[in-house]
C-alpha positions, 0 to 999 in steps of 0.5 A, a space after each residue: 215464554 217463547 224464545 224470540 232470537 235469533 230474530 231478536 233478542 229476548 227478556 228472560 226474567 230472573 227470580 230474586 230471593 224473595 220470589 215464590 215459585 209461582 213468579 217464575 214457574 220452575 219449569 218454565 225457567 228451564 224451558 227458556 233457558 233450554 230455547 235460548 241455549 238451542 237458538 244460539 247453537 242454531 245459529 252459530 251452526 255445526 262444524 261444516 254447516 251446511 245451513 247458509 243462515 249458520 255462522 259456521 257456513 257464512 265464515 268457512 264455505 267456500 260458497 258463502 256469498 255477502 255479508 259471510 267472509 266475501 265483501 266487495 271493495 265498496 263494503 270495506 272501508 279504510 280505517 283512518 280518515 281524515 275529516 268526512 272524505 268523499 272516497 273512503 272505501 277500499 273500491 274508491 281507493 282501486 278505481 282511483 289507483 288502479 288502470 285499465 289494461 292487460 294482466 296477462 296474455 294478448 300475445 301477437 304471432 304471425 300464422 302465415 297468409 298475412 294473417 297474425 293470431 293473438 292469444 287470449 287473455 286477462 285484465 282490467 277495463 271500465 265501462 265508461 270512459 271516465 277515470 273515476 268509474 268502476 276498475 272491473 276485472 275480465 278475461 277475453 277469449 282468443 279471436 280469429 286469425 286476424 287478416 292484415 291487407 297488403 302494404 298496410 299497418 294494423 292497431 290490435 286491442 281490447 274493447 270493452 264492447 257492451 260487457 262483452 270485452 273483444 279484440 279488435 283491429 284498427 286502422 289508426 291507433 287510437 285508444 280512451 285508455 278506459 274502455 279500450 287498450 292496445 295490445 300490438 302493431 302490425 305493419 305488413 310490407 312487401 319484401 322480394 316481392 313477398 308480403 312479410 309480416 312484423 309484429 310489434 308486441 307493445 301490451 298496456 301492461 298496468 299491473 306490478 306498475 311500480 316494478 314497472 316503472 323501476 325497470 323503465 328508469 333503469 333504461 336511461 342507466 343505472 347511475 344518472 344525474 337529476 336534471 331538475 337538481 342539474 349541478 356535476 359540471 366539471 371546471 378546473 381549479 388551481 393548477 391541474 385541480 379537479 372541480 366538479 360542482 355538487 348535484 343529485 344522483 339517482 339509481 332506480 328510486 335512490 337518490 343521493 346527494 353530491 356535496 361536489 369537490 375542489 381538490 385546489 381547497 381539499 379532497 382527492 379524487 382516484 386516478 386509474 391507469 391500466 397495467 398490462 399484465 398486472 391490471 388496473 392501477 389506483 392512486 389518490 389525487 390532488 393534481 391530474 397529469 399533462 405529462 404521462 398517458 396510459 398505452 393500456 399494452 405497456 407495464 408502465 405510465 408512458 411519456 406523452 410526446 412534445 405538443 402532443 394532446 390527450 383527453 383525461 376522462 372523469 366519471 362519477 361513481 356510486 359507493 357505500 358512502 355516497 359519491 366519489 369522483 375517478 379520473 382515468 388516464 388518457 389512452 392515447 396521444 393525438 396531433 391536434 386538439 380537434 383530433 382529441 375531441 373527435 374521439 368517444 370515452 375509452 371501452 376500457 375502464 374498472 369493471 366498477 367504474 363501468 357498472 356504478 359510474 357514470 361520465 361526467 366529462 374531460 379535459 382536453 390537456 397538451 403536454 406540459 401545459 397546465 391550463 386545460 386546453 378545454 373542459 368539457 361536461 357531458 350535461 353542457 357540451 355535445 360529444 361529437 366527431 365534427 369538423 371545425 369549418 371557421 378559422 376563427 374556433 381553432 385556438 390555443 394551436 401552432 401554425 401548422 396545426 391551425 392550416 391557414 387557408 380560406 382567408 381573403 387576401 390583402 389588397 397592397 400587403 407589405 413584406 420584408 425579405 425574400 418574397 416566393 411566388 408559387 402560383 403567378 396569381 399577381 398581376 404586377 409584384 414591385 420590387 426595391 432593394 439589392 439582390 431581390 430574387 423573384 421566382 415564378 415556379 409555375 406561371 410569370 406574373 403578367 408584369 414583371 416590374 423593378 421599380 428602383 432610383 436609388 442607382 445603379 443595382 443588380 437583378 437577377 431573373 431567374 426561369 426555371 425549365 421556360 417552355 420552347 414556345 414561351 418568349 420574355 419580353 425585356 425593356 430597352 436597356 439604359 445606363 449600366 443595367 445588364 440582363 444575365 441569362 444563366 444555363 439557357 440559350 433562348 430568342 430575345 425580343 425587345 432590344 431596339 438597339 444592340 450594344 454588344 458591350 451590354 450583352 454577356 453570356 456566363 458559363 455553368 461554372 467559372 463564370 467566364 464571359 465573351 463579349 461579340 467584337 462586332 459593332 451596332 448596326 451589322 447583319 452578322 455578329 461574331 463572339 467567342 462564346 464559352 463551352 459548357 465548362 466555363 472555358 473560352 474556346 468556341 467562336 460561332 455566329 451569335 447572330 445569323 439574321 437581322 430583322 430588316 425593320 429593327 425601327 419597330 423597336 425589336 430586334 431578333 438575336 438567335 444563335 446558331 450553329 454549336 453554340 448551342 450547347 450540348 448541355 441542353 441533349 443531358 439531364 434538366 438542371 431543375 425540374 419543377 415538382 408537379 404534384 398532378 402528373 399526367 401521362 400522354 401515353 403508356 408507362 414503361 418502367 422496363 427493368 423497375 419496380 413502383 414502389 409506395 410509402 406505406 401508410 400505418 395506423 393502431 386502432 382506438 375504435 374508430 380509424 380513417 383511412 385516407 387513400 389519397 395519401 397512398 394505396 397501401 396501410 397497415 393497421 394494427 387493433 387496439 384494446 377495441 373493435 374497430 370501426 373503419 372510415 375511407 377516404 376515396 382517392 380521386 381515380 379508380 385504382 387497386 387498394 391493399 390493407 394488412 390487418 395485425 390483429 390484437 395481441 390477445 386477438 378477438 377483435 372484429 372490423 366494421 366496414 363502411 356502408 361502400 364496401 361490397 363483399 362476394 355474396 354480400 357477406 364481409 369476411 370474418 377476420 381471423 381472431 388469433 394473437 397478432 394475426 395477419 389478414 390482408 383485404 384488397 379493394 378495387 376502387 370504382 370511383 364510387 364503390 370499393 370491392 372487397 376481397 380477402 386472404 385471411 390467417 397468414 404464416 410461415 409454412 409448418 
């Protein structure tokens, strides 16, 4: 018979016991036999066939084209379904998971003439803008050097463009994310009156995506907290205890649950302090400390000082067995609490701290106060510098701290005691009592009134340094008052009538009194009036002229002659302190010399110099870099600050933005141990100009 296969498979007969010779010839047995055995050789092929019906060949070349050993994505299928699914093959799988995007190159350069070339490359696109049509793989060609117009941006990418995918350049970014992608941004600017170009290279890298996402939330950190969990807000427990609730913390795709901890009812925490020389030091902790701070530059644990604050910081940190929580010391001391919370997390911290943990916030402590003055958690509270602009915020802070001002006055406030009037803001001040002194340093109130029945009293007004030109006007005197004028020999209005037993003039120093001999009504008066010293040994005219009209209820007294003392060509008794003097003229200090109270500072990364408060400040550098803040004074003058560098040196400076150096270049400050460097300023009013003299020392 004819052998059929490989076309299909054939029906060989084969004899029985019982079959003659003629059933199946013999011969012919073998024939088919032999057909079958060459069909099927055929069809399998010889080693490297070349015959593309062969097995051989469909299964081994590389020319091989389906259904051999190539099968496109919709010929696989996927092996364990659920039901009758509508995607079941491993093309539905792609196009569902897969996106359009670059692989390789896209690469933006500037060239020159405001021209940017972009390199050629591969990737994945779809023909339609639909996510669920075919993912197809391409490559683009390099394009021409593409032109970017002056003073204008340019959005450079990939289109799909019938088949024949280009790179395009746009004037908006706007991209289907199917048929299209971006690649790069350009914006040509015109700089010293030159077109320059900058090249933003932001590809739509969507191949290795899951590496790629694993490096975009390590950007946010290694350590993080999950903020849908939320949880890891620090409180504080007991006296001094550590609270920190529980939460999740994740690092890259790991998370790991914090069950939190409260060492008032058990666990510890590790608390740290640096050793100079010796490094950082650990201990287990139940209780934080209000009574010690870390100066990083000393072998031991330093004492803070009275009412002094500090900030306790507390990090979470990862480890073998899940989270522990670590405290550090405070690092420095500061004068106030605001003071305290202005300043950043330390820069000197365990190297694993600082790699496995992250802040979780602080207490702000005073000393030798247990209850915290704030607890504050980096998920709740905003760590800035800032400014407490209403009185009503500040608490837990002394009188001289809070700076009471701003406050409105009480309209009739009632006082006991000495009241002293700085400014003569008042209009009137009314008075009872024995003794009361009322003093006005700058202005006299306008109405000085003494309001007292309760009999005969003594008042005493005292004037210091009363201009020449300034005169006091008294009321009539009546019964047995008395007005006694000490050290001054001034005109007195206001006396109708003149009753020399009820007018005195006192020595400086013993006391002694002269009273005029004359009588009331007279044009001259004598008396016998004290020298300087006290003694009674001058007789003078007190009074060299009457008012001829003394009806209008004045009367002029004005001594004349030496009984003005000789006292007032000496030195002033008093001399009020004016805290904004003026010259009329040039300053000749002749043979001396000026001299100022220099203020000092140590740095802890961030330093305000108030140059207000004096022209000269010596600073030394902390364990940081530091970054400088001033406070103008109020006239252009010349400024000197002396710069002591680190004990291990390398420490650098960061200037305000108001600071003009020669070339526009700061100086580089030398990095020595304990070097000194002394940078002066020339303060215009606005800019300050910066001049330096670096490195100094003794002579070899």
């Amino acid at each position: 018979m004819a052998i059929v296969f490989p076309t299909s498979l054939d029906t060989l007969t084969n004899p029985t016991a019982s079959s003659t010779l003629t059933a199946v010839p013999h011969a012919t047995q073998h024939a088919d036999i032999n057909d079958a055995v060459e069909a099927i050789e055929a069809k399998l092929g010889v080693d490297s066939s070349a015959v593309n019906t062969s097995i051989d060949y469909l299964l081994k070349n590389a020319n091989s084209l389906n259904p051999g050993h190539k099968h496109n994505a919709s010929n696989i299928l996927m092996t364990t379904l659920v039901g009758t699914p509508t995607y079941t093959t491993q093309n539905d799988f792609n196009n569902s998971f897969g996106s359009t995007g670059r692989k390789t190159g896209g690469v933006g350069s500037d060239v020159g003439s405001s021209k940017v070339a972009v390199t050629g490359g591969t990737g994945f696109i779809k023909a339609t803008d639909d996510d669920n049509a075919q993912l197809l793989p391409f490559d683009w060609a390099a394009p021409a050097d593409i032109t970017i117009p002056a003073n204008s941006s340019r959005y450079i990418g990939i289109e799909y463009n019938a088949g024949t995918p280009q790179v395009v350049s746009r004037t908006t970014s706007t991209w289907d994310f199917d048929t299209e992608f971006p690649l790069l941004r350009v914006v040509n600017d015109t700089i010293n009156g030159a077109e320059e170009l900058y090249i933003a290279n932001t590809q739509w890298w969507v191949t290795d995506g899951m590496t790629n996402v694993i490096q975009a939330l390590r950007s946010f950190g290694l350590v993080r907290r999950d903020e849908y969990v939320g949880g890891l807000i620090l409180s504080g427990t007991g006296t001094r205890n550590v609270a920190v609730s529980g939460g999740t913390v994740w690092a890259a795709l790991n998370d790991t649950a914090f069950a939190g901890l409260d060492t008032a009812v058990t666990g510890t925490f590790e608390y740290y302090w640096y050793k100079a020389g010796s490094g950082w030091q650990k201990s287990d902790a139940t209780q934080y400390s209000v009574l010690q701070y870390n100066d990083i530059s000393q072998t031991t644990l330093q004492n803070l000082s009275a009412n002094k604050y500090a900030n306790v910081w507390v990090y979470g940190e990862m480890n073998a067995t899940g989270i522990s929580i670590a405290l550090v010391y405070p690092q420095a001391q500061y004068n106030t609490a605001a003071e305290a919370e202005s300043k950043s997390a330390p820069d000197n911290l365990p190297a694993h701290i600082s790699q496995l943990g992250m802040l979780l916030g602080r207490y702000i402590i005073k000393q030798n106060v247990d209850a915290p003055i704030s607890t504050q958690s980096v998920f709740s509270t905003k760590f800035s510098t800032s400014v407490v602009t209403s009185h009503a915020n500040l608490s837990n802070l002394d009188y001289a701290s809070a700076g009471h001002t701003g406050f409105a006055p009480i309209a009739s406030p009632t006082f006991t005691g000495t009241v002293k009037m700085n400014d003569g803001s008042v209009d009137r001040l009314e008075v009872g009592g024995i003794y009361t002194y009322i003093r006005g340093n700058t202005v006299l109130p306008k109405t000085l009134f003494i309001n007292d029945t309760s009999g005969d009293q003594q008042y005493e007004l005292a004037v210091s340094e009363l201009a020449g030109s300034r005169t006091i006007t008294l009321p009539l005197l009546t019964g047995n008052d008395e007005f006694v004028f000490k050290n001054h020999i001034q005109s007195i209005t206001g006396l109708k009538t003149f009753d020399t037993t009820k007018l005195a003039v006192k020595g400086s120093s013993t006391g002694v009194t002269a009273i005029a001999s004359a009588n009331d009504g007279g044009t001259n008066y004598t008396a016998t009036l004290p020298k300087k010293d006290g003694t009674v040994a001058m007789t003078s005219d007190i009074v060299s002229q009457v008012e001829d009209n003394i009806t209008d209820g004045h009367t002029t007294i004005a001594p004349s002659g030496n009984a003005v003392f000789d006292a007032l060509a000496g030195k002033l008794a008093n001399v009020v302190e004016d805290t904004t003097p003026q010259l009329g003229g040039e300053l000749d200090c002749q043979a001396h010399s000026i001299g100022f109270t220099q203020q000092t500072a140590t740095g802890d990364g961030t330093t305000t110099i108030d140059w207000k408060l004096g022209n000269k400040f010596y600073f030394t550098f902390g364990n940081a870099n530091e970054t400088f803040t001033f406070t103008a004074p109020s006239k252009p003058c010349n400024l000197v600050l002396v710069l002591k560098q680190y004990s291990t040196g390398g420490k650098t400076a960061t200037w305000p933005n108001t600071v003009m150096w020669p070339a526009g270049t700061a100086p580089t400050l030398s990095t020595g141990n304990n070097a000194i460097d002394i940078v002066s300023f020339y303060f215009n009013g606005t800019n300050y100009f910066g001049n330096s003299s670096l490195n100094f020392s003794v002579p070899a």
